[in-house]
N, C-alpha and C positions, 0 to 999 in steps of 0.2 A: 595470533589471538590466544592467550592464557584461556584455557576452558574453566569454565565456573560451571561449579555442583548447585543446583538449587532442587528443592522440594517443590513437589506440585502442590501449590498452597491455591488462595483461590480471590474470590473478590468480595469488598466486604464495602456495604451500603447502608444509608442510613435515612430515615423515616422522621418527620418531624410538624410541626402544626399545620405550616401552612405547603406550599408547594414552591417548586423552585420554577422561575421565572423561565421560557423554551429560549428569551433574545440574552441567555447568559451564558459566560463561558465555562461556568461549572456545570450547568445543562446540557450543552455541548456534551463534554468529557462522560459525566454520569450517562445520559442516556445512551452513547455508543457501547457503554461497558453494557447496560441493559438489556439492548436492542440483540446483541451478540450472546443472550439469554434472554429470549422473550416469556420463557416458562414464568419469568418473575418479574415482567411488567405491571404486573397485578400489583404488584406490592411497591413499586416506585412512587416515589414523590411528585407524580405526574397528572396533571388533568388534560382531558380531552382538548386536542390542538391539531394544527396545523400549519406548517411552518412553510413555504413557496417562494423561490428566489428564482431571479432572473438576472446570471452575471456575464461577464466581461472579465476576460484574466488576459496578462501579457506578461512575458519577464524574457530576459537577453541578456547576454555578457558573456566573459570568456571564462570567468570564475565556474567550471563543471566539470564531469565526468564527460572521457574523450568520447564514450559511445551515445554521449545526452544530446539532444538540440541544444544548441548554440542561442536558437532563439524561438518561441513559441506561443501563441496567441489562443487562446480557448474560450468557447461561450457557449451555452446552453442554458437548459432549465434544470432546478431540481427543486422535490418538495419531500416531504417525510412527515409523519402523525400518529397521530395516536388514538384510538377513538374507543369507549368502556360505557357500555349499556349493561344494565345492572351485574352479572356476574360475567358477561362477555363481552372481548375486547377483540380490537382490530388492529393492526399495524402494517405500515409501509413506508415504501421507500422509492422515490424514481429518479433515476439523472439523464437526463438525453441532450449529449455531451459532444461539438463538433472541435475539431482539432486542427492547428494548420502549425507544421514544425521546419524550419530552416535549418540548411545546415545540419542533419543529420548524418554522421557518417559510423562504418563498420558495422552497422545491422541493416539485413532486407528483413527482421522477422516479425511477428505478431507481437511480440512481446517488447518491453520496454526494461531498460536496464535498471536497475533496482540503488538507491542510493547509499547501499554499503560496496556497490560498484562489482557485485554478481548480477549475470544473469539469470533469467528464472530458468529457464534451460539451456544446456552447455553448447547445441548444436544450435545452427543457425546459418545462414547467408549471408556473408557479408562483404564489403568494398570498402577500397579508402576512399574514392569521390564522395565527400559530403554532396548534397539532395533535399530538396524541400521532402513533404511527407502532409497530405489530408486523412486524417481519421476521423471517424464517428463512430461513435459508442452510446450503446443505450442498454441499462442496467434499471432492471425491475423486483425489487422485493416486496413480502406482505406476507400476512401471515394471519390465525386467527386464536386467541384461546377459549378454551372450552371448558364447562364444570364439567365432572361425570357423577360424583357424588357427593351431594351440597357443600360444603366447603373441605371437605377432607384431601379429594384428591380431583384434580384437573389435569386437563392436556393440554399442548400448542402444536399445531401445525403451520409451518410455514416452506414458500419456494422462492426460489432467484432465477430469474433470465438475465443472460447477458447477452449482448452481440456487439461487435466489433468488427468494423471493416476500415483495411488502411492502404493508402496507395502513394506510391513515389513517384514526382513528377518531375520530369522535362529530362533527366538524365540516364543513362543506362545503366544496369538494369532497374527494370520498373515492374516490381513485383506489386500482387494485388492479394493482401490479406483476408481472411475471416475466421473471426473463433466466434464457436457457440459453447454454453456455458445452460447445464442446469441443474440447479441445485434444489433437493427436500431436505426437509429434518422435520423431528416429530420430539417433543417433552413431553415427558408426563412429572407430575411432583403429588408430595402426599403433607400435608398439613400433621402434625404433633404437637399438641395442643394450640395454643390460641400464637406461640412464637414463633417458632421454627420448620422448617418448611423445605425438604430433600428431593429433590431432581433428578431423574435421568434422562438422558437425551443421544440419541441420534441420529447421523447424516451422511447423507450420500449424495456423489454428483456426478458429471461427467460434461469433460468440455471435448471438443472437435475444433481442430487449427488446420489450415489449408495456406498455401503461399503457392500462387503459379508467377512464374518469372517469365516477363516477354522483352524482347531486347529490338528496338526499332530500327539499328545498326547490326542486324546478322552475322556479317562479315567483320565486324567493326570487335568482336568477341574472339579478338587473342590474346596468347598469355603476352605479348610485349605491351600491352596497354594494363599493365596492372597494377595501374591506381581504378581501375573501374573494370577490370575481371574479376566477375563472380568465382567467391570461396567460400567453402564448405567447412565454421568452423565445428571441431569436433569435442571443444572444451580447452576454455582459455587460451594457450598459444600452440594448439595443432591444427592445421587446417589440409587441405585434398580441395582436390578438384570436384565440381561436384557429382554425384551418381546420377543426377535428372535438375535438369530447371522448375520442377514443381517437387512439394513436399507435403506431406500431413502429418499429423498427429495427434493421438488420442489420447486421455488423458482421465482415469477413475481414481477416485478418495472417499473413505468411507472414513467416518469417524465417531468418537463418543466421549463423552461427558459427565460428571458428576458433579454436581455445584447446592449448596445449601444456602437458606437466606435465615435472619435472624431478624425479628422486627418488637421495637417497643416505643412508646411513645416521643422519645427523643432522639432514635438511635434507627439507621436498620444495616443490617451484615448482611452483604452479599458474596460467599464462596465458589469459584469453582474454581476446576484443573479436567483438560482433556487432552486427546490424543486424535492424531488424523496420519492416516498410512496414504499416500499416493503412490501411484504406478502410470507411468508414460511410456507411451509406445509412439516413436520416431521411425516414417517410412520413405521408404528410399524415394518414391513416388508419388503420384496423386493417386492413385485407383481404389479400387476399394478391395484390393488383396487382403486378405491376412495371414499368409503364410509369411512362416519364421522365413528365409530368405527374403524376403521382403521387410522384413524391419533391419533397419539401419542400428536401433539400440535400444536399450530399458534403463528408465531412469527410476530409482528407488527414492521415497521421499518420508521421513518418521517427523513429527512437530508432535512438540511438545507443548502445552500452554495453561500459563498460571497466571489469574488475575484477582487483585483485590483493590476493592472500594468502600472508602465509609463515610457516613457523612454523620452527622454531630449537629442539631440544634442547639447553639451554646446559649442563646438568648432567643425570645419572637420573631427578630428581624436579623437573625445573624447565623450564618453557617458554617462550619465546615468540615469540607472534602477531604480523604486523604485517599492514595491509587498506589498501585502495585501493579505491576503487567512483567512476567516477565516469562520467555519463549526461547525455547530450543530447536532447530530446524537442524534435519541431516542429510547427505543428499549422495548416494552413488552411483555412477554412470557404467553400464556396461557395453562395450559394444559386440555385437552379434556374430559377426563374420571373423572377429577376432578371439572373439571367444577369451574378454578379460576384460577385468575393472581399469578405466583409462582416467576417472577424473570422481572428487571427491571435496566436498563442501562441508563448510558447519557455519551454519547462523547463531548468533546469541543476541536477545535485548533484554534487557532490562531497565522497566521505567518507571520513575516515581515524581507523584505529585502532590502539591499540597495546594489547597484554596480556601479563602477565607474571603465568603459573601455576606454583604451587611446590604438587606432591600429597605428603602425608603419609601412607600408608596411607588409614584411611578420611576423610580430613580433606584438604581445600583451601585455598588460600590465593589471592589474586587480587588483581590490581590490572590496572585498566584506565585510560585515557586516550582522547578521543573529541573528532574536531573534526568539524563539520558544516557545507560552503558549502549554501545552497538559492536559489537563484535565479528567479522567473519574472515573466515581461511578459506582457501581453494587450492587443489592440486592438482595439477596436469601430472600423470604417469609416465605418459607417452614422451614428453616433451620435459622432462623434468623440470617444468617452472612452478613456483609455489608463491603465492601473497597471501599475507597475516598481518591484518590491520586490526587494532579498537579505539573508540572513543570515549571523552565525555561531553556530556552535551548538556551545559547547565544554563537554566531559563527562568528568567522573572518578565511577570505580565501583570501591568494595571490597568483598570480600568474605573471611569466614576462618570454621573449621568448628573446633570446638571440641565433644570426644568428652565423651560425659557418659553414664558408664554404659553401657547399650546402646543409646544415640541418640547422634546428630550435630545437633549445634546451628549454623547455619549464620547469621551475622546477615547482611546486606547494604545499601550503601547507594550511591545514585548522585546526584551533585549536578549539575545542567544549567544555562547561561548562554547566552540565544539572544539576543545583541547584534544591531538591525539596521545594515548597510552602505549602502542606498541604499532611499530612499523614495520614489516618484514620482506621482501624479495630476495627471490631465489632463482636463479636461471641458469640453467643446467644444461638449455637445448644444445647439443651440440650440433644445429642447423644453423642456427643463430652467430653461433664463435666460428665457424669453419669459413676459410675465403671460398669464396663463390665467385663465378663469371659474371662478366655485368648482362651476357644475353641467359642467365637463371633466374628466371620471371619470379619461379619459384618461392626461392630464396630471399630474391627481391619484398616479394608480397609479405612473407615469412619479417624480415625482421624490419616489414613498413607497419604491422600490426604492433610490433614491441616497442617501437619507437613512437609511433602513435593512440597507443592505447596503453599497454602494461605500464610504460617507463612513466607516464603522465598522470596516470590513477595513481600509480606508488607514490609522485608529489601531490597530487593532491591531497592524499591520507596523511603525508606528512606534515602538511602546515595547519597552522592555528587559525580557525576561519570564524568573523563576528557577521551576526545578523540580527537586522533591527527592522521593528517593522511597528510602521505607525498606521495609526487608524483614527474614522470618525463617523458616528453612527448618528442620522438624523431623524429620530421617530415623530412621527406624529401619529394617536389615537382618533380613527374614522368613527370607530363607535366603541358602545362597552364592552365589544367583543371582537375588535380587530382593531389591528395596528397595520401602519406604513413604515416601514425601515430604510431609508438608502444610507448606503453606507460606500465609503472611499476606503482603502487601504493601498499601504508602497510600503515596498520591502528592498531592505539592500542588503547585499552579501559582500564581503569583500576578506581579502587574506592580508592587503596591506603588501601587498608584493606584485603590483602593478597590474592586478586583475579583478574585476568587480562582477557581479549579477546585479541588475534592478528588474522593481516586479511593482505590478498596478494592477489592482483588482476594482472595480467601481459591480455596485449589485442595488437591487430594487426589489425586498423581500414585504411579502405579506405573511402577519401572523394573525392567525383565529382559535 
């Protein structure tokens, strides 16, 4: 990955007569930049709503990352709103999320592999026997703002629960996950004159991860079966046996912000750029020790993050958006007993968008445009393997609402092109190059991970992959204050080299 210099610039948002539509996908885009600064929900092009879905997701194929399901099925509810009585407002967010994953192989851990193909952390449980996998996750946000004095200067308080529990079935081993997740953050901002509007904000949290491994085959738990003997990895291609069948970890981030809005009658700017330190502590056990002998290792974590948004009333019925997001993530592993930096990450994205919404009464009209840089490197020390991948990821979306009777017919379709820029591996293990016995389980295990993971990620990053994804949204209006949405969408992935993903979403949303 070439490292790119960028400024913490910020996000820049704009204001205009009437309000933008919650069933559009510039609302989408706009209100997550928002939500991720509620200090300046106030000043959004937003009216009081509420958004409620009840979906259905499915997608399978071989087109993925070696540590991804193969195949995976999801449904739950979620809702998010907004709600503004005269100087104070409300906001939330819920998802309560059941998961059923096929075909998982090389993680028992809490966490899910990340699609520039790092994991979130370096250590982990893992086997080559792919395994089904049941999750459920339930994520709770909300939050409130406050005047403190009459329009000059307000506050917002908001918190996150999360919980996550996940279990592997029918195979060995059968590990049973849970992370707890909770999160504050507090803004305050001060008004300068009737336009401009500076923020400070922030946030603290702290999650708890637990993994007990239970093996229904005791005996069945040696190293000659090591396509399904539990390993300890220690960051990309090192791994050990493990110190215990259970694990935890704990995991504090504090952070802060500075973000500015600019608002005028056609126009509004929304800036900000912040900073988040994390610290993880990996233990060799489940108990609740905390002596240093007892952690396994410290993971350091610095993120960087710059966002900008604006929107532009060019005409009464006509918008648009422009977006900037772009994030630097660093990440290094030390372990304890060794007493040295064994593994070392950098994240980089950069994303830009543009939108142009033209509202028709009840009808939309949409065009969007979408470039994606994604960049990340990783370095095993120990093991001297290194990958250094980046992309581009260029994306057009339309969409148009055509009135039929008493429904809105809404088709949609998004075309995706994720060209890679730079491919890299490096593999230096000399555990890997050296002949080995075929009774060296070991070794065995050792280069079944590279052949089934490292060597398979590096083609993936390497080839040119298209995705398309079609939709079709059928509203109908119950009253003058709520809507019925169902909506169909399918997506395909494919590299054109004999491997595909397909994906089927169907959903049943209410808006008010």
């Amino acid at each position: 990955m070439k490292r790119l210099i960028f400024p913490l610039c910020g996000l820049f948002s704009a204001t205009f007569y009437g309000q933008i539509a919650p069933d559009t996908y510039m609302f989408e885009e706009m209100y997550a930049l928002y939500e991720a600064s509620p200090i300046f929900l106030s000043e959004a092009p937003v009216d009081n709503f509420t958004f409620s879905t009840l979906y259905l997701h499915h997608k399978e194929g071989d087109l993925h990352l070696a540590q991804e399901a193969k195949e995976q099925t999801d449904f739950g509810l979620r809702s998010y709103g907004f709600y503004q009585h005269k100087r104070i407002n409300f906001f939330g967010k819920i998802n309560l999320q059941r998961i059923y994953q096929k075909d998982k192989a090389w993680t028992l851990s809490e966490e899910e592999v990340q699609p520039n193909g790092l994991m979130p952390d370096p250590h982990y449980f893992a086997v080559s026997r792919p395994a089904p996998w049941v999750n459920q996750q339930y994520h709770i946000f909300g939050g409130a703002g406050i005047p403190i004095y009459k329009q000059l200067w307000d506050m917002t308080l908001s918190t996150r629960i999360n919980y996550e529990e996940k279990f592997r079935e029918n195979y060995d081993p059968r590990p049973k996950t849970n992370h707890n997740e909770l999160y504050f953050a507090a803004q305050t901002a001060f008004r300068l004159l009737d336009k401009h509007k500076i923020a400070l904000s922030g946030e603290y949290g702290y999650n708890k991860a637990s993994n007990k491994i239970k093996f229904s085959d005791q005996e069945g738990q040696t190293p000659n079966n090591f396509t399904k003997y539990n390993r300890w990895q220690l960051g990309l291609g090192t791994s050990q046996l493990p110190p215990n069948s259970h694990y935890r970890r704990n995991n504090d981030y504090y952070g802060f912000a500075l973000g500015y809005h600019f608002t005028t009658d056609k126009h509004k700017l929304l800036a900000e750029g912040s900073y988040r330190n994390t610290l993880t502590h990996t233990y060799r056990n489940d108990n609740d020790s905390e002596f240093d002998e007892d952690i396994l290792a410290r993971l350091y974590e610095d993120t960087f993050l710059a966002k900008i948004h604006y929107i532009n009333q060019l005409k009464k019925e006509q918008l648009l958006s422009l977006s900037l997001i772009a994030s630097d993530k660093q990440a290094t592993n030390r372990l304890m007993q060794r007493q040295g930096r064994n593994y070392r990450s950098y994240q980089e994205d950069i994303a830009f968008s543009a939108n142009l919404l033209k509202q028709l009464g009840e009808t939309h009209r949409e065009l969007a445009l979408e470039a994606v840089y994604q960049g990340a490197y990783q370095k095993d020390v120990t093991a001297k393997t290194l990958t250094d991948h980046s992309s581009l990821a260029l994306s057009l979306f339309w969409a148009k609402g055509y009135e039929l009777d008493h429904f809105v017919l809404r088709p949609s379709l998004k075309a995706s092109l994720i060209s890679p820029l730079y491919n890299k591996l490096i593999n230096e293990n000399e555990d890997y190059h050296k002949a080995y016995n075929p009774d060296d389980y070991a070794a065995r295990t050792l280069r079944l991970f590279y052949q089934e993971v490292i060597y398979p990620d590096y083609a993936y990053f390497d080839s040119t992959r298209y995705l398309l994804d079609l939709g079709i949204d059928l509203k109908k209006r119950l009253s003058k204050g709520t809507q019925l949405i169902t909506s169909l969408h399918s997506t395909y992935h494919t590299a054109f080299k004999g491997v595909e993903r397909y994906g089927a979403t169907i959903s049943i949303s209410l808006l008010k």
